[in-house]
C-alpha positions in Angstrom: -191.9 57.0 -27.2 -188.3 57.3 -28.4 -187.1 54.5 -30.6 -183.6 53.5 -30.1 -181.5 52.7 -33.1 -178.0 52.3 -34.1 -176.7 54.4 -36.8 -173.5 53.3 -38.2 -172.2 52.5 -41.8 -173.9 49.0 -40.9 -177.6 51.2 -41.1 -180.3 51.7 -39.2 -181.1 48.5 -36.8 -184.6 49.3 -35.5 -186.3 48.2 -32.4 -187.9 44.6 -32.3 -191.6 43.8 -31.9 -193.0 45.6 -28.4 -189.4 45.1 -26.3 -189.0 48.7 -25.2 -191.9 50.4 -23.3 -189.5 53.0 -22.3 -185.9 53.8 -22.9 -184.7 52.4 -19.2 -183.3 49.2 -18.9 -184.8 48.6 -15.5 -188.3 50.4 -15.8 -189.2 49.8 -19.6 -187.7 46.4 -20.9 -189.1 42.9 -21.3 -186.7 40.9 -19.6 -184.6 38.5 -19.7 -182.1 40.8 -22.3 -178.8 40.4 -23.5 -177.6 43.8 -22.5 -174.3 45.6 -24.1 -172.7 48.4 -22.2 -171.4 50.6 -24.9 -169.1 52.5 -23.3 -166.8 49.1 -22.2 -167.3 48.1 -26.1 -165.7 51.2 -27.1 -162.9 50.5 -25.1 -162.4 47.0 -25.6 -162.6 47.9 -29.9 -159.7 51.0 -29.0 -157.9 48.7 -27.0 -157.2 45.9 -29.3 -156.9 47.9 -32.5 -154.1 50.0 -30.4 -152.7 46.6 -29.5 -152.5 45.6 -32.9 -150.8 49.1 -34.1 -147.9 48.9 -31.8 -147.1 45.3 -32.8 -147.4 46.2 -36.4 -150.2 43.8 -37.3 -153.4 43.9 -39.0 -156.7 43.3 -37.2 -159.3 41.1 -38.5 -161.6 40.5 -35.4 -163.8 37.5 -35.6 -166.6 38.1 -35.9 -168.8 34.8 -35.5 -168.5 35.7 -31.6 -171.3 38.4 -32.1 -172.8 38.1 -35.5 -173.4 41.9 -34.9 -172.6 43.9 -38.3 -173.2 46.9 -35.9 -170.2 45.8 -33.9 -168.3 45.1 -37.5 -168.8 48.4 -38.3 -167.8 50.0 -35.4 -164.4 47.8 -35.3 -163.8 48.7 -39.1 -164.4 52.5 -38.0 -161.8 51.7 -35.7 -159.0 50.8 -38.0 -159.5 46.9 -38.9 -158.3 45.5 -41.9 -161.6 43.5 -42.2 -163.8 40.8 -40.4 -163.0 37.5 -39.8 -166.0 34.7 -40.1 -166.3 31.0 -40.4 -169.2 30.2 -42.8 -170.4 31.4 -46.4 -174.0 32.3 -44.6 -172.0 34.3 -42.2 -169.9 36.0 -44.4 -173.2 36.7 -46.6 -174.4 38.6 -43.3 -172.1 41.0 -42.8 -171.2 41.8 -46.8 -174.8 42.5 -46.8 -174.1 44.9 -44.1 -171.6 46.5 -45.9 -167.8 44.8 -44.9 -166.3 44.5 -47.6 -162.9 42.3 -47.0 -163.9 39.3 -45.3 -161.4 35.9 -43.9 -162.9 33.3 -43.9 -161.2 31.2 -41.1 -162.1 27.9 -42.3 -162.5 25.4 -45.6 -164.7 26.8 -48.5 -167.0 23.5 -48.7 -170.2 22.8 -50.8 -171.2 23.8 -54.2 -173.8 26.3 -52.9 -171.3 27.3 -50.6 -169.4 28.9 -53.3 -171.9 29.7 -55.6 -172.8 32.3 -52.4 -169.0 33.4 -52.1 -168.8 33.6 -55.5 -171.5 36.0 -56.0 -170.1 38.2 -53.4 -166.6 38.4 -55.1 -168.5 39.2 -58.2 -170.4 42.1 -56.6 -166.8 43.4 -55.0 -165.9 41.4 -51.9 -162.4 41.0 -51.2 -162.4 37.1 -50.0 -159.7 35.0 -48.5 -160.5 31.2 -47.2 -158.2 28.3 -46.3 -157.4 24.9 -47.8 -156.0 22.3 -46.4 -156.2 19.2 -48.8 -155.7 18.4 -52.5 -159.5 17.4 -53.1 -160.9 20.7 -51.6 -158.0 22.1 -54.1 -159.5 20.2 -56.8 -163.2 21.1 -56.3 -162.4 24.7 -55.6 -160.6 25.2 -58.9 -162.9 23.7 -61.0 -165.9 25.7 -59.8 -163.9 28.9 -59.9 -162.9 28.3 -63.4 -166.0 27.3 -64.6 -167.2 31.3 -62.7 -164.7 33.2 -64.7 -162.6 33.8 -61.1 -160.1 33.7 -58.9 -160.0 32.6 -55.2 -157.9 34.2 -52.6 -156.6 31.1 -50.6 -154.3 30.7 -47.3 -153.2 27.1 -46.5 -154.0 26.1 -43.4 -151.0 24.8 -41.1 -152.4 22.5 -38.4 -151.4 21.3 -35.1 -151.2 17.4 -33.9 -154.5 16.4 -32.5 -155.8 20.0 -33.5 -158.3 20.8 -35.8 -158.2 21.1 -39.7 -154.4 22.0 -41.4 -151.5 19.9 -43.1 -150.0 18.5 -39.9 -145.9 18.6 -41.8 -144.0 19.6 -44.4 -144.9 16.5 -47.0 -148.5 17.6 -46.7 -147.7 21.1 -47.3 -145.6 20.3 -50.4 -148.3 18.3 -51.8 -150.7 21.4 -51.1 -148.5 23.6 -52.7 -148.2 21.9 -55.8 -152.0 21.2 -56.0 -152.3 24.8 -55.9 -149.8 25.4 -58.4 -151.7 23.3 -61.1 -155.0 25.2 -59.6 -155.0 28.2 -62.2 -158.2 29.6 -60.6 -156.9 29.8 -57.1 -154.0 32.4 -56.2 -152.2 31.5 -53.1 -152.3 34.2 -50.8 -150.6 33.2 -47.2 -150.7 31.1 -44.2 -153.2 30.8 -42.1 -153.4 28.9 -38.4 -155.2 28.4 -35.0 -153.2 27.8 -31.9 -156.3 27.7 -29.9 -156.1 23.8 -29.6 -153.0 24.5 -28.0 -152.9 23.4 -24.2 -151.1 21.4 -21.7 -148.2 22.0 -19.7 -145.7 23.6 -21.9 -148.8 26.0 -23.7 -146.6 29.2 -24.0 -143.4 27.2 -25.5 -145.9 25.8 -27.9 -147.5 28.4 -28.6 -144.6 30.3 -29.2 -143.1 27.8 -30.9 -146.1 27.4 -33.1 -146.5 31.2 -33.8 -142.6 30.8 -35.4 -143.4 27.8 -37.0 -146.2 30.0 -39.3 -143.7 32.9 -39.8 -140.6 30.3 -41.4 -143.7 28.5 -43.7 -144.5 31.8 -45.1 -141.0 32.8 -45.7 -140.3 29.4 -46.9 -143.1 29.5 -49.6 -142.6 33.1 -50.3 -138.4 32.0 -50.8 -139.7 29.2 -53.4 -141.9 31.3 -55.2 -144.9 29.6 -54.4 -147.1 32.6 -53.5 -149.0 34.8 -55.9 -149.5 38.1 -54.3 -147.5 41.0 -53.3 -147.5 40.8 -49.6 -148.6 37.6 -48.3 -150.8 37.2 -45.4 -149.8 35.8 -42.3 -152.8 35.0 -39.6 -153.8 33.7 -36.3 -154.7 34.2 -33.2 -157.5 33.9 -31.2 -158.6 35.9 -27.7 -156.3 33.9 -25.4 -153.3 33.5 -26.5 -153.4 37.0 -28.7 -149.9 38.1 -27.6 -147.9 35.7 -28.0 -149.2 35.3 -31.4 -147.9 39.3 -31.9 -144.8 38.7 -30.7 -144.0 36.1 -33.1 -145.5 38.3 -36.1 -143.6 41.6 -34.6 -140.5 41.4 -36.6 -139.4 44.0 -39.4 -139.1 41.7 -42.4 -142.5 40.7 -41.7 -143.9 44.7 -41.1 -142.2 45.4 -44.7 -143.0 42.4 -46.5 -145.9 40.7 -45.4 -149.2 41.2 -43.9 -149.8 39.6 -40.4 -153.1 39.6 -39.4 -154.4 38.6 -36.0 -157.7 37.6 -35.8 -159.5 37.5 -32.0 -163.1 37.8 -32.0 -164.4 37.5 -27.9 -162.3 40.8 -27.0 -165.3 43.1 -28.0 -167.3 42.2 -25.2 -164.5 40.4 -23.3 -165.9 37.9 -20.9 -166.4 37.5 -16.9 -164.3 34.3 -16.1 -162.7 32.6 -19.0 -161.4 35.2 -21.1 -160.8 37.6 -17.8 -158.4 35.2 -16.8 -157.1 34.9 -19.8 -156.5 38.4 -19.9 -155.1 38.0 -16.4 -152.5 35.8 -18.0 -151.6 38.4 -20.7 -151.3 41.1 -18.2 -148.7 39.2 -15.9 -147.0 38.4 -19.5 -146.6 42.5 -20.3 -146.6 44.3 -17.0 -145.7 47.4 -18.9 -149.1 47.0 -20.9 -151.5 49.9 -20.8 -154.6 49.0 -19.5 -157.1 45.8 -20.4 -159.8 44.2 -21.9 -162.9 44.7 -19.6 -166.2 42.6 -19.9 -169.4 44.4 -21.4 -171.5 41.7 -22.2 -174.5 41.0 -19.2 -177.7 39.7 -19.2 -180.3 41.0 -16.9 -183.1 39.3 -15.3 -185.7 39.2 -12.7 -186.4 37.2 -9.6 -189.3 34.7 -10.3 -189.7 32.9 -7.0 -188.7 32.6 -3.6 -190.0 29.2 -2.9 -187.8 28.0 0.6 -184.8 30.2 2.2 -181.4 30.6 1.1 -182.7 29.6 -2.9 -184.3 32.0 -5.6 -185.4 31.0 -8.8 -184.7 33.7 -11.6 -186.7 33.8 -14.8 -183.8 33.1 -17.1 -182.0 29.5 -18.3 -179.9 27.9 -20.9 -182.1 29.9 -23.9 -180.7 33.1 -22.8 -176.9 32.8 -21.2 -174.2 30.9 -21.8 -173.6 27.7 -19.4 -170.6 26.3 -21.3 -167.4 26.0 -19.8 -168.9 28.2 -17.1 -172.6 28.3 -15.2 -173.3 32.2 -14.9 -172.3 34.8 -12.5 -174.6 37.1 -10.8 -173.0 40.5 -10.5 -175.3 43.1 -9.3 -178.8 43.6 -7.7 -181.2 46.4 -8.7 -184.6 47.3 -7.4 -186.5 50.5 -7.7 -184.8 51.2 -11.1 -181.5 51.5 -8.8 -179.0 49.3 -8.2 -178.9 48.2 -4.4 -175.6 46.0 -3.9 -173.2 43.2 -5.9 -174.1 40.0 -5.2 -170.8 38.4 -6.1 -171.3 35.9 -3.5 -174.7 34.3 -4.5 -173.7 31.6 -6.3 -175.5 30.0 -9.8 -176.0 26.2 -8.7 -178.3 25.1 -11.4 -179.7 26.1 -14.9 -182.7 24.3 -17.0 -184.1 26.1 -20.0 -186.1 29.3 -18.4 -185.3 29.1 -15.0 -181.6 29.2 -12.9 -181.1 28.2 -9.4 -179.4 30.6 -7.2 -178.1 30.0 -3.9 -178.9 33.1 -1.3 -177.8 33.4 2.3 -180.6 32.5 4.1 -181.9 35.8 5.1 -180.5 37.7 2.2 -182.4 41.0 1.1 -184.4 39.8 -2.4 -187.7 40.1 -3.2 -189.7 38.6 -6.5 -189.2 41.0 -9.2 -185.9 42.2 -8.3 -183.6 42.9 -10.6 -180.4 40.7 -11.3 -177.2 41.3 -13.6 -175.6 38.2 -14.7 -172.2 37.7 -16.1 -171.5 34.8 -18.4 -168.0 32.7 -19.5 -167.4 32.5 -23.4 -169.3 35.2 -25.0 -169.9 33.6 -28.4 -172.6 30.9 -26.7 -174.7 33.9 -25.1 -174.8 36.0 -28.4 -175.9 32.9 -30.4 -179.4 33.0 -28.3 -180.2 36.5 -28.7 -181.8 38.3 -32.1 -180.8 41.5 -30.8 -179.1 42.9 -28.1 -179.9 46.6 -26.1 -176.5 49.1 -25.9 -176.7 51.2 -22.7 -175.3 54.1 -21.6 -173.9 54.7 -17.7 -177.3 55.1 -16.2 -178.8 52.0 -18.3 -180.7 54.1 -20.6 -180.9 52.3 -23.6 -179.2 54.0 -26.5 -179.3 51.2 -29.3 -181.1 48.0 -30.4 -178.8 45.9 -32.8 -179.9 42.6 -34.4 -177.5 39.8 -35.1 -177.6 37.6 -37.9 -177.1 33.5 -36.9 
């Protein structure tokens, strides 16, 4: 038989134990299977990387939503400055796979930690991470200096009741100076998350916030207190993406600075939350071109019939996200042919290997059917899959590409 693989500056990614029997996603796979329609990926990836052009920003998707370095690759193909990750193992993953400038979204912590970054700068990785605090300052500078290097830092501005990040403008002085008596770091931007953002007054906040990064940046670049040419200014994640280009969308900033927006879950988009989302961003910019569309699915097959108006289907909590939404089934297939959508049969209940659908009483299934589910929040389905199957329009599979949790 034919064995799928994905050739890409990532390498070859090779087929997986006895998966594939034959190249058809409906005749010749094992299922459940996290399933990737490539040509809605290819979209998403020219969509987003055109987004970013016309607002004058950098992309650095993130990538801890797929842990795919076939996907990095294809997004750095596309025109991204680099990849944006949240651990030292992850970012180990895809410099291994050949990405070579890598944000790190998130506090350098642990002495093995940065023994592993360290390394990777050493062997030519271009590495930024953020700081928020004096004693990660501290620790940072003397393990760098003791390693002969530098360390690319952004400080992280926070938000009240948010995440990590100096909360106001006392704790970013005292940052400042720390790492202005850190000889082995070099301050290279700002860096934030307006994700934790909510409420009734989101966009104001968000807007607000977006501005709020922009003046610090100036502000330190004003007083001196950064150390490289053009400074990096970064957020953004997949909801709230445009406002976040608005804000960084000004000329000073385009000649001057490097913004850097950073959304990971646009690659595969999403089939509730970050539809609506997208929804949202549409109603913002009629005049946008297009949208995100979601290419992420898993199929799986009727397992049991056992009373009317209820099938079981052999897939669960292992296999598709549940969190903040249970899954959706989208389409039914039999006969290696797709028969109807079955938008209307409603996911009820989820255990580990089996979910609960709810049928019309009389509806047309049979065991072994065919079922495509959508899912809410991509990152939670990727995280339980060692590989996922690209497919063409007629669910031939074209590729099998690992990902590295």
């Amino acid at each position: 038989m034919h064995t799928p693989s994905l050739s890409s500056a990532a390498g070859q990614f090779p087929q997986k134990g006895s998966l594939i029997l034959d190249d058809h996603l409906l005749t010749g796979v094992s299922l459940p299977a996290m399933v990737l329609h490539q040509t809605v990926i290819e979209h998403n990836i020219a969509w987003m990387q055109r987004f970013a052009d016309r607002h004058h920003a950098r992309l650095a998707p993130h990538g801890k939503t797929t842990m795919m370095p076939a996907l990095f690759s294809r997004q750095i193909e596309a025109g991204a400055w680099g990849i944006t990750l949240a651990t030292a193992t992850q970012c180990a993953a895809a410099f291994a796979h050949g990405i070579k400038r890598l944000l790190m979204a998130n506090q350098l912590i642990g002495q093995a930690n940065m023994a592993l970054i360290a390394r990777m700068i050493e062997n030519g990785l271009d590495f930024y991470c953020t700081v928020d605090h004096a004693d990660n300052v501290r620790v940072l500078n003397e393990f760098f200096a003791a390693s002969g290097q530098q360390l690319q830092v952004l400080i992280e501005l926070g938000v009240p009741g948010g995440r990590c990040g100096v909360r106001d403008s006392s704790e970013l002085a005292t940052l400042v100076e720390a790492i202005r008596q850190a000889p082995a770091l070099r301050l290279a931007g700002i860096e934030g998350y307006e994700g934790m953002i909510g409420g009734d007054h989101a966009l104001e906040d968000v807007r607000a916030y977006g501005q709020r990064l922009v003046e610090t940046v100036r502000h330190l670049h004003d007083s001196g207190a950064l150390a490289v040419e053009r400074p990096i200014v970064t957020a953004s994640g997949s909801k709230w993406f445009d406002l976040i280009a608005e804000a960084f969308d000004q000329a000073e900033l385009r000649e001057h600075y490097t913004p850097v927006l950073r959304p990971g879950c646009y690659v595969t988009h999403d089939h509730r939350l970050y539809r609506e989302a997208m929804e949202a961003v549409s109603e913002r910019h009629p005049a946008l071109e297009g949208a995100l569309e979601p290419a992420l699915e898993v199929f799986a097959q009727v397992q049991s019939l056992p009373e009317p108006g209820l099938a079981i289907v052999a897939m669960g909590k292992r296999d598709i996200s549940c969190d903040p939404d249970l899954p959706m089934a989208l389409r039914l297939y039999r006969d290696g042919r797709c028969v109807r959508e079955v938008t209307d049969w409603q996911v009820f209940h989820i255990m580990d290997q089996h979910t609960f659908l709810r049928v019309p009483d009389h509806a047309d299934i049979r065991i072994e059917d065919v079922i495509a589910f959508g899912a809410s929040h991509p990152c939670l389905t990727f995280d339980k899959w060692r590989q996922g199957l690209w497919v063409d329009e007629k669910l031939s599979v074209t590729a099998v590409a690992p990902t590295f949790f």
